[in-house]
N, C-alpha and C positions, 0 to 999 in steps of 0.2 A: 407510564409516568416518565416525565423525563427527567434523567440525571443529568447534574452541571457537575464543573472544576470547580476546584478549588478558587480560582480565579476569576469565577462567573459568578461569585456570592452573590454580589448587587443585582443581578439580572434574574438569581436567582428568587432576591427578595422579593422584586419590584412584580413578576411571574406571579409566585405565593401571592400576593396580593389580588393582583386581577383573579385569579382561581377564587377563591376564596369570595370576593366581590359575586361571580358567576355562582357559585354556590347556592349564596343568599338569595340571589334574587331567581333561582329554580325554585327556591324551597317558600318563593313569594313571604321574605323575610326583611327585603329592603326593596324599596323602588327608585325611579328614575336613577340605577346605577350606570348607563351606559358611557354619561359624559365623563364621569371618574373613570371609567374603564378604557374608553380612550383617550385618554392624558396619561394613565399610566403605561399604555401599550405603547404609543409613542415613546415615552420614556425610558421604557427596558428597551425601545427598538433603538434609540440614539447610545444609551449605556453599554448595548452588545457593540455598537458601530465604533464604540470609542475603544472598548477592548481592545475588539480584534484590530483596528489600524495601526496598533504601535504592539502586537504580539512578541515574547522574547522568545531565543531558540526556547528556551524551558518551557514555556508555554505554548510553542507548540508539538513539542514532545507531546506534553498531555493533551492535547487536541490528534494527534497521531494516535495515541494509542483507547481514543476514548470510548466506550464498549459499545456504545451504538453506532458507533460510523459502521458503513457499507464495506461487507465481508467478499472476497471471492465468488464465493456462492451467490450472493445480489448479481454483480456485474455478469454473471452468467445466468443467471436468470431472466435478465433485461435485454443481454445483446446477442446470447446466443442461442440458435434457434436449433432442437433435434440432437441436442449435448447428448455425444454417449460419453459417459468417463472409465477410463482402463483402469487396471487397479494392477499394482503387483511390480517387482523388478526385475523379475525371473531368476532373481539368487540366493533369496532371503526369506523376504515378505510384503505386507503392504504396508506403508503407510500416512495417515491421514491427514498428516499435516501440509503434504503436495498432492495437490487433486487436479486433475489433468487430464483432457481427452478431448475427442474431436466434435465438430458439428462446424456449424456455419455462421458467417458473420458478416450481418448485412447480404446474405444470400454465396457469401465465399466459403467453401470451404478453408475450414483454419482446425490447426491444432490450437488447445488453450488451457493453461496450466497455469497456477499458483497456489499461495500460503493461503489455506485456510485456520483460522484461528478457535473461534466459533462464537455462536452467541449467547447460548448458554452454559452455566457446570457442566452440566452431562455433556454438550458439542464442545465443550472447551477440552474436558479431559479424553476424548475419544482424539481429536484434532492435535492432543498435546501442544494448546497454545500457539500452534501456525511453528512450532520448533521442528525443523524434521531430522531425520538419521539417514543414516549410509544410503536406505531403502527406498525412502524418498528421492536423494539425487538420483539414486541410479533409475529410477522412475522416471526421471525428467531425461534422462538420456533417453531413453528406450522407447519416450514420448518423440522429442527431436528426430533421432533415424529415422522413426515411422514416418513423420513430415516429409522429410526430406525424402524419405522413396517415394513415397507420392506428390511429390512438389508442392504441398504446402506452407504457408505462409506460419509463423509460430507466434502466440501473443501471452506472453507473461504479466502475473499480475502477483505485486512483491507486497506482502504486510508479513513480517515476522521479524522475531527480537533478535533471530539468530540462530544457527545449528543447534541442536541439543546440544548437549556438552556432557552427557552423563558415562557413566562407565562402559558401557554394552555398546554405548554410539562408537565410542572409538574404538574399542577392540576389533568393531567390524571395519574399519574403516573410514572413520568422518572424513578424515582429511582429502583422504584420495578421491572418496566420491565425489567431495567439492568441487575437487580440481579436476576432475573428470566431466563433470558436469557443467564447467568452466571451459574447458577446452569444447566441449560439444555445442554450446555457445557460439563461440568467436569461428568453429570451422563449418555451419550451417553453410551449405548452398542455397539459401531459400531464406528472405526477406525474416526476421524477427525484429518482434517490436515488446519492450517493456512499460508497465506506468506503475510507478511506485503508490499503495494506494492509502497505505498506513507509514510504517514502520517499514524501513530496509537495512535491515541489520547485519552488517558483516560478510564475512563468505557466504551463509546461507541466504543471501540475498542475490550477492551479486555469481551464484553461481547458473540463475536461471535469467538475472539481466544484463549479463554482455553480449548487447544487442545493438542490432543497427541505430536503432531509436530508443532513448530511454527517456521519458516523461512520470514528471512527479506532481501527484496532487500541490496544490498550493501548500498545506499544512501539515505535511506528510515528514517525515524525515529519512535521513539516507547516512549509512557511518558507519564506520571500518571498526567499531565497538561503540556499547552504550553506555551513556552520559555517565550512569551509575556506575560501568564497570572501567572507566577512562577516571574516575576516581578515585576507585579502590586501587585502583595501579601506581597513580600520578601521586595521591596524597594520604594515600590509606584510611580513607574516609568516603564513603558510598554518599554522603550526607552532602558534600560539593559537586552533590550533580550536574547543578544550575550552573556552575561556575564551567565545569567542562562543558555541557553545552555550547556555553556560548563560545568558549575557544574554540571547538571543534569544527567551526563552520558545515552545519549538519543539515539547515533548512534549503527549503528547493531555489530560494532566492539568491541566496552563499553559492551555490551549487550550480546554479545556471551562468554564475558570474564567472568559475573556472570552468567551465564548458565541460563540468562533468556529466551534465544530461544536458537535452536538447529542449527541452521546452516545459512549460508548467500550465496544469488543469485548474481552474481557476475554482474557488470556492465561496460558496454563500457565506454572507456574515452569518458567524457562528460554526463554521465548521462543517461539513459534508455530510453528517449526522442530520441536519435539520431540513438539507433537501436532498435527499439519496437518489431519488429518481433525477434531478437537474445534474448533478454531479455527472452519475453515471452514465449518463446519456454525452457531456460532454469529454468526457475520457474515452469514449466512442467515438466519439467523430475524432478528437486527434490520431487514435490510432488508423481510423479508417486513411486519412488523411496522409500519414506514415505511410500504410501500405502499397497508399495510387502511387505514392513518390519512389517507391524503390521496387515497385511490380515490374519496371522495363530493365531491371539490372541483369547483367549474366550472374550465373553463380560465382565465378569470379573478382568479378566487382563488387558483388555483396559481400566477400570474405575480406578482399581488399579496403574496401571503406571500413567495412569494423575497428581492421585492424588499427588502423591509420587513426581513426578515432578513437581508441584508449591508448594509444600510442604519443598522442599530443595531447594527452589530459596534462596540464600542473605544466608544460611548454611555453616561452612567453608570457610570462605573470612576474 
């Protein structure tokens, strides 16, 4: 069954409806319902197209974070072929919130890591939410080296609210891992490319996409903290979300304007949810796409364009 937003009511309604129409007439309880049933498909199909044209950042927060959009695990089930995933950071422990390992893409060998969240309770609290700890970054380090001894290509995939933040996180280190896993980033020899595909929240975002290429779903979000916690800070009220939001300049459209990422994966009216295999498949071809463009670089030149490129973010504005 499918859930809507808050902000989908009408479409919601107008859906209920044709269902309902479709009911009746299995249950051979009404007839000649098809002509109502396309006038009103038409109509929720014009009522989503009106939403989503004029979408606010706050709405597409909630299209970011909405529980059936396409997880980690989809995009690697779709593009990548002979996935083995490693587990472990060899300091600590595992964990499930950075899932990460090699196989092939489009017949390349590629390393491929990201936030998984989950789709269920039981995969959400295993996955802790797409939130990771210490163990995670250093996961994603340990993931990068291995690329890089074997001259592989690296492809991040970003949906998470943010680092844990709980007590255990930090005593082992959040911080350092971050920035450890920041710096192992930006010092690759070896072509990486990110696509933002939910939610990229904070250092634990951007500790696995400071990359050559960084590409955001159309409706995804990107922010140096989240809406709700920009204003418990700013106003001490979680409740002017909406309001930080839109300051924050946090959607991929805001974001391509300051050349904080390179490009944007376009999405079906409605959100990525409603076509996961079109989605996915084109978040594939842009990274492929990435990777022909920067496959001729020395190792040199790939560290050097990174640089340069978060080096002139917020430059000339």
């Amino acid at each position: 069954m499918r859930s809507y937003l808050e902000f989908e009511k009408p479409v919601a309604d107008l859906e209920g409806q044709i269902q309902e129409l479709r009911t009746l007439a299995e249950k051979g309880e009404a007839v000649d319902v098809q002509d109502e049933i396309a006038k009103l498909e038409a109509k929720a199909a014009q009522a989503l197209n009106d939403l989503y044209q004029k979408l606010t950042p706050w709405q597409k927060t909630q299209v970011a974070r909405h529980p059936d959009r396409p997880h980690f695990t989809d995009y690697v089930a779709a593009l990548i072929e002979d996935f083995t995933p490693l587990a472990g950071d060899r300091a600590f422990g595992e964990d499930a919130a950075i899932v990460g390992g090699f196989g092939r893409f489009r017949g390349q060998p590629v390393c491929v890591m990201g936030h998984e969240k989950g789709s269920d309770t039981a995969s959400r609290l295993k996955h802790n939410f797409g939130m990771a700890k210490p163990e995670g970054y250093r996961k994603a380090v340990r993931l990068m080296e291995t690329a890089e001894r074997f001259g592989l290509p690296v492809i991040s995939l970003v949906d998470t609210a943010g680092a844990y933040p709980g007590i255990g996180a930090e005593e082992r280190g959040q911080a350092e891992a971050i920035a450890r896993s920041t710096d192992a980033c930006l010092g690759l020899g070896v072509p990486n490319v990110s696509v933002i595909i939910g939610e990229g929240g904070s250092g634990g975002a951007i500790a696995i996409a400071a990359t050559n290429r960084v590409y955001m779903l159309e409706h995804s979000i990107y922010s140096v903290i989240s809406p709700e916690g920009a204003a418990s800070i700013l106003w001490r009220d979680s409740a002017r979300a909406q309001d930080a939001a839109t300051g924050m300049k946090i959607t991929a459209q805001d974001l391509l304007k300051f050349k904080v990422i390179d490009g944007i994966v376009g999405e079906p009216v409605g959100g990525a949810h409603r076509e996961s295999e079109k989605v996915i498949a084109a978040a594939g071809d842009v990274v492929a796409q990435a990777l022909a463009d920067l496959g001729e670089m020395t190792s040199d030149q790939l560290r050097d364009a990174r640089h340069d490129k978060f080096l002139a973010i917020g430059r000339g504005l």
